[in-house]
C-alpha positions as CSV (number, residue, x, y, z in Angstrom):
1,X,0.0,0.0,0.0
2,X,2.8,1.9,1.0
3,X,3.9,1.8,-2.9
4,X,0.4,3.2,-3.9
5,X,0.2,6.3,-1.8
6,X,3.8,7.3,-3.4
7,X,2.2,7.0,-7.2
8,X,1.2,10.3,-7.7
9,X,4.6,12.2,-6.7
10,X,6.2,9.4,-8.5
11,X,4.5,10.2,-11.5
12,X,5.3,13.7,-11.1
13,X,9.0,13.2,-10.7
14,X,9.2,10.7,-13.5
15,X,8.8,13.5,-16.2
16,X,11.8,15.5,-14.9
17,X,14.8,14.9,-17.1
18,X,18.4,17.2,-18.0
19,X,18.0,16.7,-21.3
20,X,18.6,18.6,-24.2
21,X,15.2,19.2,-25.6
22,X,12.9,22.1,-24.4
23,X,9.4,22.9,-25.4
24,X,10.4,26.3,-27.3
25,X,11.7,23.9,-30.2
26,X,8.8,21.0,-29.6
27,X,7.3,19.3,-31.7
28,X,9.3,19.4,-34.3
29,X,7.8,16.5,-36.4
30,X,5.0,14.6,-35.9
31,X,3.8,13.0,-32.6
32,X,2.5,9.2,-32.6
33,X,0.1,8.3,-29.7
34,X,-0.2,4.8,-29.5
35,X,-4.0,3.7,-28.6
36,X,-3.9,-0.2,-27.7
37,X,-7.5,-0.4,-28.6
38,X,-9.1,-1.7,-31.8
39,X,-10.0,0.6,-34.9
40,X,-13.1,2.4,-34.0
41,X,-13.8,1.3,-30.3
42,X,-15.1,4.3,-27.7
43,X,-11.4,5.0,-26.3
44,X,-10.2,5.3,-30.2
45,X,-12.8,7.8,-30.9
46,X,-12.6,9.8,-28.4
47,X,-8.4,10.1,-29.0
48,X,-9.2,10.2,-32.8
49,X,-11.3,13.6,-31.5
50,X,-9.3,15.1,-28.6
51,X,-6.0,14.7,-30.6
52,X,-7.4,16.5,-33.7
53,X,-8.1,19.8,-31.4
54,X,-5.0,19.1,-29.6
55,X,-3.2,19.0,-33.2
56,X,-4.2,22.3,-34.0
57,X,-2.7,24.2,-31.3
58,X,0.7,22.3,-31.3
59,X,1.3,23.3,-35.0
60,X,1.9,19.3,-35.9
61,X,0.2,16.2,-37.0
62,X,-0.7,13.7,-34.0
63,X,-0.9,10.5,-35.8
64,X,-3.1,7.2,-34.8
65,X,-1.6,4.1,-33.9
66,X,-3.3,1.3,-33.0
67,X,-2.1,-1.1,-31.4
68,X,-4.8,-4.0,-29.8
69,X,-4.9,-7.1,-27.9
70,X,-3.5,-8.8,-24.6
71,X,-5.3,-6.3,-22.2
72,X,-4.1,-3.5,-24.1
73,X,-0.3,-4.7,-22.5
74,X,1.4,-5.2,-26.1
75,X,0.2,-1.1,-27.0
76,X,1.4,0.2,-23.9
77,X,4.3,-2.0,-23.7
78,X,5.4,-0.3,-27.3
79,X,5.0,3.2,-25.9
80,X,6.8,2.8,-22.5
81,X,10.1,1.4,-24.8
82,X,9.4,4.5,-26.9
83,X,12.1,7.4,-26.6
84,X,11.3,9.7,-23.8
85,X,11.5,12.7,-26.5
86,X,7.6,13.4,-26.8
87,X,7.1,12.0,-29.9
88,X,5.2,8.8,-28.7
89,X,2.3,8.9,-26.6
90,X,-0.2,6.5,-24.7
91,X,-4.2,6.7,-24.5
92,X,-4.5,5.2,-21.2
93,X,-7.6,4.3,-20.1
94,X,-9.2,2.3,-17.1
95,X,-7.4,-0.7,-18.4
96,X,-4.1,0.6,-18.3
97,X,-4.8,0.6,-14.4
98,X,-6.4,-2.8,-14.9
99,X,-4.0,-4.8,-16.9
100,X,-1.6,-3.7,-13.7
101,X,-3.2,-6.3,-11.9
102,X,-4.0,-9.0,-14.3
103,X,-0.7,-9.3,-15.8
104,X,2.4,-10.2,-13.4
105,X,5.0,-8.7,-16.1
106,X,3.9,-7.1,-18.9
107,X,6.7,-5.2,-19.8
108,X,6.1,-2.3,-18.0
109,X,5.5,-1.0,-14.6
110,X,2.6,1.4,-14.5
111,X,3.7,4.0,-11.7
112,X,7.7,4.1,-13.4
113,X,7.1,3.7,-16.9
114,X,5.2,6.6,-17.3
115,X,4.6,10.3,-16.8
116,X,1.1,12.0,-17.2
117,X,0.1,14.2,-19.2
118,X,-3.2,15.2,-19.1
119,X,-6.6,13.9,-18.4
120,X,-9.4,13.9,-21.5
121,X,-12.9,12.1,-20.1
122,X,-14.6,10.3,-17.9
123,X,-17.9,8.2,-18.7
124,X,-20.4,5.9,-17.6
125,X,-20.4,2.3,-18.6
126,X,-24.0,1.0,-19.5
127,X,-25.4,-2.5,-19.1
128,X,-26.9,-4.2,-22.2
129,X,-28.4,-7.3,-22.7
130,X,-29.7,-8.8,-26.0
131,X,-33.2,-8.0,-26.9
132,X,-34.7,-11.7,-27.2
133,X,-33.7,-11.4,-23.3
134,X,-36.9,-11.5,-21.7
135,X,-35.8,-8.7,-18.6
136,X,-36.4,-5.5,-18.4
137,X,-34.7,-5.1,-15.1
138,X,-31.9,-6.0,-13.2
139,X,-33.5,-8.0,-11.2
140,X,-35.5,-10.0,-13.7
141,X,-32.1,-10.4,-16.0
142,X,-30.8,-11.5,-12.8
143,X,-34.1,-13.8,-12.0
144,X,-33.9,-14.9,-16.3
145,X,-30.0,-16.1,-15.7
146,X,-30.6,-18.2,-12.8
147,X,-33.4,-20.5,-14.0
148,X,-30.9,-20.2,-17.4
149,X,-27.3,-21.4,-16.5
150,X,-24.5,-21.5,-18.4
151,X,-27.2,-20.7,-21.5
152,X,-26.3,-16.9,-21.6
153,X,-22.8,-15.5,-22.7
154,X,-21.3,-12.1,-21.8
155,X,-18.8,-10.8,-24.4
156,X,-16.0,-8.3,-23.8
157,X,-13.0,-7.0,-24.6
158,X,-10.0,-8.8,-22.7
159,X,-8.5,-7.2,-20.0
160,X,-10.4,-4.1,-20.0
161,X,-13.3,-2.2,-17.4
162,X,-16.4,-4.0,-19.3
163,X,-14.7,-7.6,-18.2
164,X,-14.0,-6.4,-15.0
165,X,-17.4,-5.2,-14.3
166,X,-19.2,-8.3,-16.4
167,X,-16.9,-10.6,-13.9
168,X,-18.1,-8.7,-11.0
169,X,-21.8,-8.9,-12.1
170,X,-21.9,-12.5,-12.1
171,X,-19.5,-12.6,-8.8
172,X,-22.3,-10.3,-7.0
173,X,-25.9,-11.8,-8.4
174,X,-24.1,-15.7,-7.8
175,X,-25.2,-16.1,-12.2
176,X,-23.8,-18.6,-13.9
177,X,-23.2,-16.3,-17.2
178,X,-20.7,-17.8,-20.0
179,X,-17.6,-15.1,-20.8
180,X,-16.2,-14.8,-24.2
181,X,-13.7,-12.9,-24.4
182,X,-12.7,-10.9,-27.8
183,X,-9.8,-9.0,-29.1
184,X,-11.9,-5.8,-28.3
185,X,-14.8,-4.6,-27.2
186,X,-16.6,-4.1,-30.8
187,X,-16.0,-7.4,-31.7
188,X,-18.3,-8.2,-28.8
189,X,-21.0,-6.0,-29.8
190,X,-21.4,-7.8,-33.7
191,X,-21.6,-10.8,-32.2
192,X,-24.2,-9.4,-29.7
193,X,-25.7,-8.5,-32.7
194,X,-25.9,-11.0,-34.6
195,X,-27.3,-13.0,-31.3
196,X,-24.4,-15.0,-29.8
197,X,-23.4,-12.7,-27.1
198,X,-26.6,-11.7,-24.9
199,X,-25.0,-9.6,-22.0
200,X,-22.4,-6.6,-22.5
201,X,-21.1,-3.5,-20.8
202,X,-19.7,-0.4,-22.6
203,X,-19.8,3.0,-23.2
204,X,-22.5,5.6,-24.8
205,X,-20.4,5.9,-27.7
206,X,-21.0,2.6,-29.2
207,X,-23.8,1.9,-27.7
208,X,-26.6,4.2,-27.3
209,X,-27.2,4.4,-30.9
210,X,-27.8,0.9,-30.7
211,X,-30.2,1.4,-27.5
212,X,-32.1,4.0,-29.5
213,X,-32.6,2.0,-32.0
214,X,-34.2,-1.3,-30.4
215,X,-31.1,-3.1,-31.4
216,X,-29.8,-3.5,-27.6
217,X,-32.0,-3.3,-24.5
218,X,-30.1,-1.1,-21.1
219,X,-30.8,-2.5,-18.3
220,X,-28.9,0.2,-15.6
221,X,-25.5,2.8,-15.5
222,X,-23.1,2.7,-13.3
223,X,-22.9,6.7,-12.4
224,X,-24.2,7.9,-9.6
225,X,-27.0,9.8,-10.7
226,X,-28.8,8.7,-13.8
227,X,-27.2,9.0,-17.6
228,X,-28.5,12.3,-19.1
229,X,-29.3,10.8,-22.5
230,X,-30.7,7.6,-20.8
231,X,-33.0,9.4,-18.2
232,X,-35.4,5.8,-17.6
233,X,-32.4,3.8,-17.2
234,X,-31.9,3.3,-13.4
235,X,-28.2,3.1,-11.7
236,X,-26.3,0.1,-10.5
237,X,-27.4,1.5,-6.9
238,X,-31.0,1.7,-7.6
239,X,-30.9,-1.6,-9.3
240,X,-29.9,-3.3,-5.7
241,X,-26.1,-3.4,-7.2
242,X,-24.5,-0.2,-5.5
243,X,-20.7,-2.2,-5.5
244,X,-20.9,-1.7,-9.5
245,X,-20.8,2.1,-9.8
246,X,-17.8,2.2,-11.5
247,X,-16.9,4.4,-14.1
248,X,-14.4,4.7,-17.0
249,X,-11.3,7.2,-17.7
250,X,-8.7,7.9,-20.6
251,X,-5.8,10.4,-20.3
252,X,-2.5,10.6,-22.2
253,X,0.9,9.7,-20.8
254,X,4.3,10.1,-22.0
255,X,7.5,7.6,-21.7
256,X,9.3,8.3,-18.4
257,X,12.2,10.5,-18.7
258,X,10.0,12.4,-20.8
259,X,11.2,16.7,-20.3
260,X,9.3,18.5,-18.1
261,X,8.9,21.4,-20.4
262,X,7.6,19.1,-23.3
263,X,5.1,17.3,-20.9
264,X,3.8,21.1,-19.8
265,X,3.5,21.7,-23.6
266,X,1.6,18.6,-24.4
267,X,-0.6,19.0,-21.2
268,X,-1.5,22.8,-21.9
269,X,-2.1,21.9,-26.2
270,X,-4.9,18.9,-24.8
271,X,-6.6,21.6,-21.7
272,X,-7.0,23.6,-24.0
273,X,-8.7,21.8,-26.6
274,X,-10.5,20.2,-24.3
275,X,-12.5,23.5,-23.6
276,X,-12.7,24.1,-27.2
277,X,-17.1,24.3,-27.5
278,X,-17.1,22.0,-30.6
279,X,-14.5,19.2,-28.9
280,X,-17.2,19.8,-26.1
281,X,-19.9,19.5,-28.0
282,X,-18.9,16.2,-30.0
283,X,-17.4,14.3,-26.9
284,X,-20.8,15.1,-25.0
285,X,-23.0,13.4,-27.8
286,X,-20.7,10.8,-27.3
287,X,-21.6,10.1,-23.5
288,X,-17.9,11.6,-22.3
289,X,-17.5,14.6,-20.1
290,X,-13.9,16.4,-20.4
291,X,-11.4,16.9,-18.0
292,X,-9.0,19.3,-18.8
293,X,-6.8,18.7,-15.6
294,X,-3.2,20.0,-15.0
295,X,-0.7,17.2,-14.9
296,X,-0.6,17.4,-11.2
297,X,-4.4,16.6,-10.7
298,X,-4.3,13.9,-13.0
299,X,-1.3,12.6,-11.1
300,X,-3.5,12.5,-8.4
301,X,-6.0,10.7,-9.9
302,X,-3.9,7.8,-11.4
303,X,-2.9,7.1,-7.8
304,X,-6.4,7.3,-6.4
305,X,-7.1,4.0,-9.4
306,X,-4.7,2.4,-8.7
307,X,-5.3,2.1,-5.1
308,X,-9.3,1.8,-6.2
309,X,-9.1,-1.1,-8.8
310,X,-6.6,-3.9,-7.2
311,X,-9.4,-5.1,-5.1
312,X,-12.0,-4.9,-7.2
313,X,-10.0,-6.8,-10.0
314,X,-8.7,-9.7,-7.5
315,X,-12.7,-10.0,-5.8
316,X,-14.1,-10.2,-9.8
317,X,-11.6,-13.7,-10.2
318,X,-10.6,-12.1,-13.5
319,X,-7.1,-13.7,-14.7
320,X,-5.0,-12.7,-17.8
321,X,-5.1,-15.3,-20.4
């Protein structure tokens, strides 16, 4: 624990470095930020959108790798052995805390490998079920799954918050759900589709159309109060499941060693953007709220997850495969 309450000056001090580079000359050349999430999955959007806004006020391209699978370990595993010169940076999102615990070694260590830079959103994670499910509740999903076992499966993206809180669903209600894991999240949600997965959390962005639409049925949120867009969709809480009000978060980190005065550039580029109206505008349709946080407060808040998550992630039974 001791190691915990040290993260956030740790993650602070990682960014300082003697070297040569200073923000008056950065960037330079093009910035790669590495997202280890599939093509077109919430946490890609929303850094496809942030670094756009964030690309106009550097004065240089911020280019899209992605780089899926394993828990999102093998993304983030290519950005903490990137040089610490600014030019390759990390969408970190829930998992990045996640994977911490899953994964014994994954090539990285999560409070030394890294230096923050800044926050971009928080959002709500939403409950779906197939809509042949005969539940319109919680409770009756919950009811449905007992006198069904092992005939419903739960698809998710390995590794990440959706498994985690799938995991601790079942843990909680004592349902005997099947999990099939995918490569990432929308895989999950075509097969839910196309009726072979019948249980799913994620966020608004890929799946409120669907819920508009009659494709998907929600069932509950896990914010505290209820999702604006989804005003008759209850919360965990008032479903009887208060333990699953959990939400999910996405920031951008740096490679330690990273220059201080390069980190305060990148941070001040993505605050500001992120109180640009029209970034505003197009993350809230998407379900996420900004954060434009100094690199301090998002310090702070990295520490505060991953003091959060360890126990949640051991009490789900969730193991890397």
């Amino acid at each position: 624990m001791a190691r915990w309450r040290s993260v956030a000056a740790s993650l602070i001090l990682v960014g300082l470095s003697t070297g040569a580079a200073s923000a008056q000359s950065f960037p330079a050349k093009p910035i790669k930020i590495v997202v280890p999430y599939t093509p077109g999955s919430p946490v890609d959007v929303l850094a496809r959108l942030a670094t756009q806004h964030a690309s106009t006020r550097l004065g240089q391209t911020i280019v899209i790798d992605n780089r899926p699978g394993a828990g999102t370990t093998i993304g983030t595993k290519v950005a903490a052995s990137a040089d610490p010169d600014g030019y390759t940076l990390l969408i970190g999102a829930t998992s990045f805390v996640i994977s911490s615990v899953l994964y014994s070694n994954p090539g990285y260590d999560v409070a030394k490998s890294f230096a923050p830079v800044a926050m971009l959103a928080r959002s709500p994670q939403t409950l779906v079920i197939a809509p042949e499910v005969p539940a319109n509740t919680v409770a009756a999903f919950v009811a449905h799954a007992k006198a069904n076992p092992n005939k419903l499966n739960f698809g998710f993206g390995l590794g990440t918050l959706p498994q985690i809180l799938g995991e601790s669903f079942k843990a909680v209600t004592k349902t005997d759900i099947v999990s099939i894991p995918y490569k990432g999240g929308a895989q999950a949600i075509t097969d839910m589709l196309g009726g072979r997965i019948q249980m799913n959390f994620g966020t608004p962005p890929t799946l409120l159309p669907l819920i508009q639409q009659g494709k998907i049925r929600a069932l509950a949120v896990t914010t505290d109060a209820r999702y604006r867009d989804m005003p008759d969709v209850p919360t965990m809480a008032e479903s009887g499941l208060p333990e699953l009000a959990l939400t999910f978060s996405a920031g951008v980190l740096a490679p330690a060693g990273t220059p201080e005065p390069i980190l305060d550039t990148l941070n001040a580029a993505f605050r500001e953007a992120l109180k640009s109206p029209e970034l505003t505008a197009s993350m809230a349709k998407l379900g996420f709220e900004p954060e434009p946080w100094t690199r301090e407060q998002y310090a702070t808040f990295l520490a505060e997850e991953m003091r959060k998550w360890p126990p949640i992630v051991k009490a789900s039974g969730v193991k890397a495969e």
